[in-house]
C-alpha positions in Angstrom: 124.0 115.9 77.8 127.4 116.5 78.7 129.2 115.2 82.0 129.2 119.3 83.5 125.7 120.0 83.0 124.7 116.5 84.8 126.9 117.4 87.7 125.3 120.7 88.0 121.8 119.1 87.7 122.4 116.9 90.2 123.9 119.2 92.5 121.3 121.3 92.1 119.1 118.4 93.9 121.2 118.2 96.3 120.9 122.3 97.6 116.7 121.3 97.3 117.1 118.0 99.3 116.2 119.7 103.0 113.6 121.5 101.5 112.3 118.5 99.4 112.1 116.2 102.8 110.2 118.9 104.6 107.8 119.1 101.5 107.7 114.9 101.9 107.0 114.8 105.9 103.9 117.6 104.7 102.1 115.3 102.7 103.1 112.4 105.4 101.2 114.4 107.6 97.7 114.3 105.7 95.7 111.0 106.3 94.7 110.8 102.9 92.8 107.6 102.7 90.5 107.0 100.4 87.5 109.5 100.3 89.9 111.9 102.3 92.4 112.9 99.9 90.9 116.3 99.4 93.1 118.6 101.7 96.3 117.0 100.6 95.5 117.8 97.0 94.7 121.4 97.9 98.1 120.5 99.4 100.0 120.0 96.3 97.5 122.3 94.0 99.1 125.3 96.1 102.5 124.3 96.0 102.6 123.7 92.1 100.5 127.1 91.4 103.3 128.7 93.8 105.6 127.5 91.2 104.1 129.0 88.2 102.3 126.3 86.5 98.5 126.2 85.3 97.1 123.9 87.6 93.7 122.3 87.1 92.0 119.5 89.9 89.3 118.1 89.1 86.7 115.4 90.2 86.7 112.3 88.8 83.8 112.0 86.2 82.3 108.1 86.4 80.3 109.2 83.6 83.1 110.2 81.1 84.8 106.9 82.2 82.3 104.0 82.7 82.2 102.7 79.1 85.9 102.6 78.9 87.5 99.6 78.8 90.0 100.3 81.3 87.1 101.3 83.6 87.3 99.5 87.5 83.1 99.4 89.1 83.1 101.5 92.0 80.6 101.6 94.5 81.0 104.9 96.0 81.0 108.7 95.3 83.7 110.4 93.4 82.4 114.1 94.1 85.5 114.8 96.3 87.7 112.3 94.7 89.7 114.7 93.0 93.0 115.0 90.7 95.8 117.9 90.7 97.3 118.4 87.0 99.7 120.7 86.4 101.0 121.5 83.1 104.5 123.6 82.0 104.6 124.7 78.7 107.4 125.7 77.2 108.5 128.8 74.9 109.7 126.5 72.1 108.2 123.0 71.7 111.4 121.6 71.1 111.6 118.3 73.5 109.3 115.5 73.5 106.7 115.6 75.9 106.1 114.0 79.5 104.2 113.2 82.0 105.5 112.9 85.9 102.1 110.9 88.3 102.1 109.7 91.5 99.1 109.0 93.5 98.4 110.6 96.6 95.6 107.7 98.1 97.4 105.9 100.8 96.0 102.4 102.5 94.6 102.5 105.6 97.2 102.3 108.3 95.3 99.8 110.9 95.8 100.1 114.3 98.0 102.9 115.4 99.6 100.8 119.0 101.3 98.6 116.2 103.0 101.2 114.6 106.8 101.0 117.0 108.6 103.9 115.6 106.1 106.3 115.1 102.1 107.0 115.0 101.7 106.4 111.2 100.8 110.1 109.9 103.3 111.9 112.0 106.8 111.8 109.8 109.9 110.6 111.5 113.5 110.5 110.3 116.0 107.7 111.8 119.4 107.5 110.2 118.5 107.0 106.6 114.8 106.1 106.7 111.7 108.4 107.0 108.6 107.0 108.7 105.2 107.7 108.2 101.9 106.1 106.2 102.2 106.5 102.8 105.8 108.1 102.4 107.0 105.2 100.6 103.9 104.2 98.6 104.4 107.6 97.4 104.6 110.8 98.4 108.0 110.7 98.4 107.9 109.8 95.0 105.1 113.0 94.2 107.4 115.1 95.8 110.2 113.5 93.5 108.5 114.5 90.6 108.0 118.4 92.2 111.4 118.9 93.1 113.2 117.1 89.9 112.0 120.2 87.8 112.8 122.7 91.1 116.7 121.3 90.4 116.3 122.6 87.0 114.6 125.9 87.8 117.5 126.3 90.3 119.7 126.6 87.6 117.7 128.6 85.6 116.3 125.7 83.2 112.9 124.9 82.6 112.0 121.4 80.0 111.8 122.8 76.2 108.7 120.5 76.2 104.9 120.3 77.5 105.1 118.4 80.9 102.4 117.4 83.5 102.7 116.9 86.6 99.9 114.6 88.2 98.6 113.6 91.7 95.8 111.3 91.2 93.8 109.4 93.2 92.3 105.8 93.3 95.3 103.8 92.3 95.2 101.7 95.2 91.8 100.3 94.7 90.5 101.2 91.2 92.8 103.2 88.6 90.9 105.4 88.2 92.2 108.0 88.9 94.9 108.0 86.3 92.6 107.0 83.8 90.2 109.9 84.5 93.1 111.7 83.4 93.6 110.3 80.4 90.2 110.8 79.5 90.5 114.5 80.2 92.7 114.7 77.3 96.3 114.4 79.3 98.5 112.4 77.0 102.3 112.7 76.4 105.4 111.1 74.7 106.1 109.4 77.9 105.4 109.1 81.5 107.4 108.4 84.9 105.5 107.0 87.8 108.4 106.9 90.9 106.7 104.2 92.7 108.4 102.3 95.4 111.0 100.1 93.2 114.4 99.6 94.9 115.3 102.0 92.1 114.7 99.6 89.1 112.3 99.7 86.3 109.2 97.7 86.3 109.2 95.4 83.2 105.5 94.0 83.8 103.3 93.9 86.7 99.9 91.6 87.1 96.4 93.1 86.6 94.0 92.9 89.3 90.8 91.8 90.2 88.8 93.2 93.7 85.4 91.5 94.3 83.3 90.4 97.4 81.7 87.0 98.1 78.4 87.1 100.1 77.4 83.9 101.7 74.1 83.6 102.9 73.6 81.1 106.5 70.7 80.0 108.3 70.6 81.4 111.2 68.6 79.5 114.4 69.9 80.1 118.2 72.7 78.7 119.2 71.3 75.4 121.4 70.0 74.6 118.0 72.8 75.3 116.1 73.0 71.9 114.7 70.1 72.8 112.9 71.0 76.3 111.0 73.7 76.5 108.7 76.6 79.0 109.9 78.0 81.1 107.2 81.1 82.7 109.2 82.1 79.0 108.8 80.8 77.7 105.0 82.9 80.7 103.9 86.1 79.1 105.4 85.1 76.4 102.5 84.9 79.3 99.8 88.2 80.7 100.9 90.1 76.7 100.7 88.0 76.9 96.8 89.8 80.2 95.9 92.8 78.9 97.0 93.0 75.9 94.8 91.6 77.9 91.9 94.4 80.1 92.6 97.3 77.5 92.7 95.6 76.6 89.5 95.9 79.7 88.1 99.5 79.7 88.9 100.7 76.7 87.2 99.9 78.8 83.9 102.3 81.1 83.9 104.3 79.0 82.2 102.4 80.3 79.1 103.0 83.9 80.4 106.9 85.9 79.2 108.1 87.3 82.2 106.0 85.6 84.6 107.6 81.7 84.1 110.3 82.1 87.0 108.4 83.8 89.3 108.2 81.5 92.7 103.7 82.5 92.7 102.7 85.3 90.2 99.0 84.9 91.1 98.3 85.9 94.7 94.8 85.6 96.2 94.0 88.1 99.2 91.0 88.0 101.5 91.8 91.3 102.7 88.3 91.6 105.1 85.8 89.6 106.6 82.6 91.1 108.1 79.7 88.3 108.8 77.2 88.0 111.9 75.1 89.8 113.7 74.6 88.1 117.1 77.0 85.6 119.4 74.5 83.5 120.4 72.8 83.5 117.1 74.2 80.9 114.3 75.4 83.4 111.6 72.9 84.9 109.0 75.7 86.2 106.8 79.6 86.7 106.2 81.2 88.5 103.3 85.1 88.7 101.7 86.8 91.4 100.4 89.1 89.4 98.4 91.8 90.6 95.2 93.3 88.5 93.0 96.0 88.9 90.6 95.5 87.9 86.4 98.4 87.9 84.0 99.1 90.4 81.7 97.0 90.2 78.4 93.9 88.6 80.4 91.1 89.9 80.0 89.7 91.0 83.3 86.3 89.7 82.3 87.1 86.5 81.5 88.8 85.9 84.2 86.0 87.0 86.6 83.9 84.6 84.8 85.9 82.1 85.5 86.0 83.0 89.2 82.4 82.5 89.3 82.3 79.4 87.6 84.5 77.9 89.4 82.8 78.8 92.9 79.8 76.6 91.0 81.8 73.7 90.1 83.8 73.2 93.1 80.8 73.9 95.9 78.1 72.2 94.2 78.8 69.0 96.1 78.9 71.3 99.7 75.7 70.3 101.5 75.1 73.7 102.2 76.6 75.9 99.9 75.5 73.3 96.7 72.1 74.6 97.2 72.9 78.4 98.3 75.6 79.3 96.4 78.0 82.3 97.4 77.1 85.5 95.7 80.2 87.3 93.6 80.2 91.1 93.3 82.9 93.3 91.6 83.4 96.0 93.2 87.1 97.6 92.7 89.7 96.5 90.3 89.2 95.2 86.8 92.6 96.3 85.4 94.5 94.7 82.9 98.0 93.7 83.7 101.1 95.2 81.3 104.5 94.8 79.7 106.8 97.3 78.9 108.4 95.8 75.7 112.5 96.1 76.3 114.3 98.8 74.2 112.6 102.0 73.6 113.9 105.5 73.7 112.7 106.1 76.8 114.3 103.3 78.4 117.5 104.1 77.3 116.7 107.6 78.5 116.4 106.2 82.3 119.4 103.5 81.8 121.8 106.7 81.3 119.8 109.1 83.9 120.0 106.4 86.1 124.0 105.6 85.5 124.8 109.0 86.0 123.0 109.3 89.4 123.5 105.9 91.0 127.3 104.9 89.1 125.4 101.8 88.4 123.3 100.1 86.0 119.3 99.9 85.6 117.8 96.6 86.4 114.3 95.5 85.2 112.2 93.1 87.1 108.5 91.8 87.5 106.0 92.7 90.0 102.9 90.7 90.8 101.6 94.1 92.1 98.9 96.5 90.6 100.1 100.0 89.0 98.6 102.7 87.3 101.5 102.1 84.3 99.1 100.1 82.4 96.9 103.6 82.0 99.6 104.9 80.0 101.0 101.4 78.2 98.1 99.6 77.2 95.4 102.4 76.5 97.3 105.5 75.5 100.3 103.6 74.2 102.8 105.6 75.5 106.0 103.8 77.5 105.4 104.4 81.3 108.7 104.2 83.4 108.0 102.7 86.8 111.0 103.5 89.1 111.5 105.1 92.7 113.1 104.9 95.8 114.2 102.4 98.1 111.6 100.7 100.8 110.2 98.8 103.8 106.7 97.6 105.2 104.7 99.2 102.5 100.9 98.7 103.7 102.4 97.6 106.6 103.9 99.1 110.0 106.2 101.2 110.0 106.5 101.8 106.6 109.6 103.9 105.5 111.6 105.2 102.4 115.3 105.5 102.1 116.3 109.5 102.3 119.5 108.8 100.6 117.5 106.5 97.6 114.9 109.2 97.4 117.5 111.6 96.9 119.5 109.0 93.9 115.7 109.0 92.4 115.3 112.7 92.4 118.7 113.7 90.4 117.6 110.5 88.0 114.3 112.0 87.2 115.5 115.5 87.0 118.5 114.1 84.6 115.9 112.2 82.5 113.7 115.6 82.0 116.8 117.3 80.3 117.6 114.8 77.9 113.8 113.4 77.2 112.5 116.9 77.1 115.4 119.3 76.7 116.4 122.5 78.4 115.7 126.1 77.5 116.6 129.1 79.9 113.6 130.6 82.0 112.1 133.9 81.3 111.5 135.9 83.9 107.5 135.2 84.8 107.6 132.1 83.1 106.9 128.5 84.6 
């Protein structure tokens, strides 16, 4: 691509910026949690049919998807958890093919007097940061992918290649709602997910694990209590077990590329703990909603085998526990981790997009963090580029995305579509 046509591209994002902002604080606006993404994906249906694309959403199928391997267990219904595709095809197949995702599920945003700057889903722009739940982790990266190919139809360009723009769901507990769309038949040459990065590209990233741990307590009243057996507490020991597994898991990673110099690869959460039904009653129950991270090329059911074996190792000698062991359930993510091997065309693709955007050079790095990358890398075997804007206090308070990064992101992506894809004019009527 010569040096006049990327100027023009990028200038072109620059006339959209306002109006891609605006677009940003929109989806900001919708609290799409999980199991309430449904009005936000109408959202983003609309907008994309407004543009002239064929635009298909579509509830995820757990039946087209259970016996694949990349497959999470999910424990609730999918009959409104629903994906936006939407696909431009060109006059001439000329370009290679591509696929722009981000996921619209955000985490929840706990509770709202902690949020200083803002209430979470009401945007909020201070100097060079927008606020809000979710804009980060990534609408601003959805709307990143919408209005990279609006800088090209601005100058009267469209991709000479089939692209598809996705908005899935899922990706923060289960993937899948990427790999429902895989299943449905969307493949392409390549794919861009502009997930929070600090504008590098993601080289590997951990797989993940979700599962709960019931423990089962004794309950008696609480004058007795030396008498019952208290769960809340014996799941303070299964918490110190997973924590030693974990530390164990750790000094592996050693036998791991890319994951040797990290500080601690393998991080164990217990996100939730719900136990108890009475104060003055020693506790009948307690269960953890924990995650933990596996290394790339583990398989996710060995590992979880391992998780369970060692809960009945290590608690066996527990006078309690030893003879009423913890109960494991899997109940989210069972994703692989991945590796996007160094040196393809579609890395050098970025390297220059992201040169002429940025007047700097792409840096790679490792993330102990789930994304839905390893959809498209390990199961479709098509490079997936991870790379997006600038951020702070993802899943935390007062999260918030750089407007000027989002804006470096933006003119990268759209430069990236002309070279990877290719440029024809538009005809009048086409999208």
């Amino acid at each position: 691509m010569d040096e006049k046509l990327a100027q023009e591209i990028l200038a072109s994002v620059e006339r959209g910026f306002e109006e891609q902002i605006a677009f940003t604080e929109d989806l900001i606006r919708f609290p799409s949690l999980r199991g309430r993404e449904r009005p936000a994906q109408d959202f983003v249906h609309r907008a994309l049919e407004q543009r002239g694309y064929a635009v298909e959403t579509f509830a995820i199928d757990v039946d087209k998807i259970r016996d694949h391997p990349g497959f999470s267990p999910v424990t609730i219904d999918y009959s409104d958890a629903v994906n936006v595709v939407a696909t431009h095809r060109p006059r001439v197949e000329k370009g290679q093919s591509l696929i722009l995702n981000g996921h619209m599920d955000v985490v929840p945003e706990g509770p709202h007097e902690m949020w200083e700057v803002t209430p979470p889903f009401e945007p909020k722009r201070v100097g060079d940061w927008l606020y809000g739940r979710g804009g980060g982790d990534m609408k601003a990266g959805i709307a990143a992918n919408i209005f990279a190919l609006d800088a090209l139809r601005r100058l009267g360009l469209q991709p000479a290649s089939r692209v598809h723009v996705q908005s899935v769901v899922e990706e923060e507990c289960t993937g899948n709602g990427a790999l429902a769309c895989l299943v449905e038949g969307y493949t392409a040459d390549a794919a861009i997910i502009p997930e929070p990065e600090d504008e590098k590209l993601v080289r590997a990233n951990c797989g993940v694990l979700w599962f709960e741990v019931y423990v089962a307590g004794h309950p008696v009243h609480v004058r007795e209590a030396g008498t019952g057996a208290n769960a809340i507490e014996a799941s303070f020991r299964v918490i110190e077990s997973l924590k030693k597994m974990t530390e164990e898991w750790n000094a592996e990673k050693a036998n791991y590329p890319y994951f040797a110099d990290l500080d601690h690869p393998i991080n164990f959460n217990v996100g939730k703990i719900t136990g108890g039904d009475w104060a003055s009653t020693v506790a009948a129950w307690c269960k953890l909603s924990c995650r933990i991270a596996i290394y790339p090329g583990d398989d996710p059911a060995e590992r979880a085998r391992r998780i369970e074996k060692h809960l009945a190792r290590d608690l066996a000698g527990d006078t309690f526990l030893g003879n009423r062991p913890p109960q494991v359930t899997w109940n989210g993510f069972f994703a692989r981790g991945y590796v996007l091997e160094e040196g393809g065309e579609a890395e050098a693709a970025l390297a220059d997009a992201h040169r002429r955007a940025t007047s700097s050079e792409l840096e790679s790095f490792v993330t102990p963090g789930y994304l839905d990358a390893r959809v498209f890398v390990i199961y479709a075997g098509t490079p997936c580029l991870v790379y997006g804007p600038v951020t702070e206090n993802i899943h935390g308070f007062d999260e918030r995305v750089s407007l000027a990064s989002i804006k470096r992101v933006t003119g990268a992506i759209a430069l990236f579509i002309a070279d990877w894809c290719g440029l024809e004019p538009i005809e009048a009527g086409h999208g």
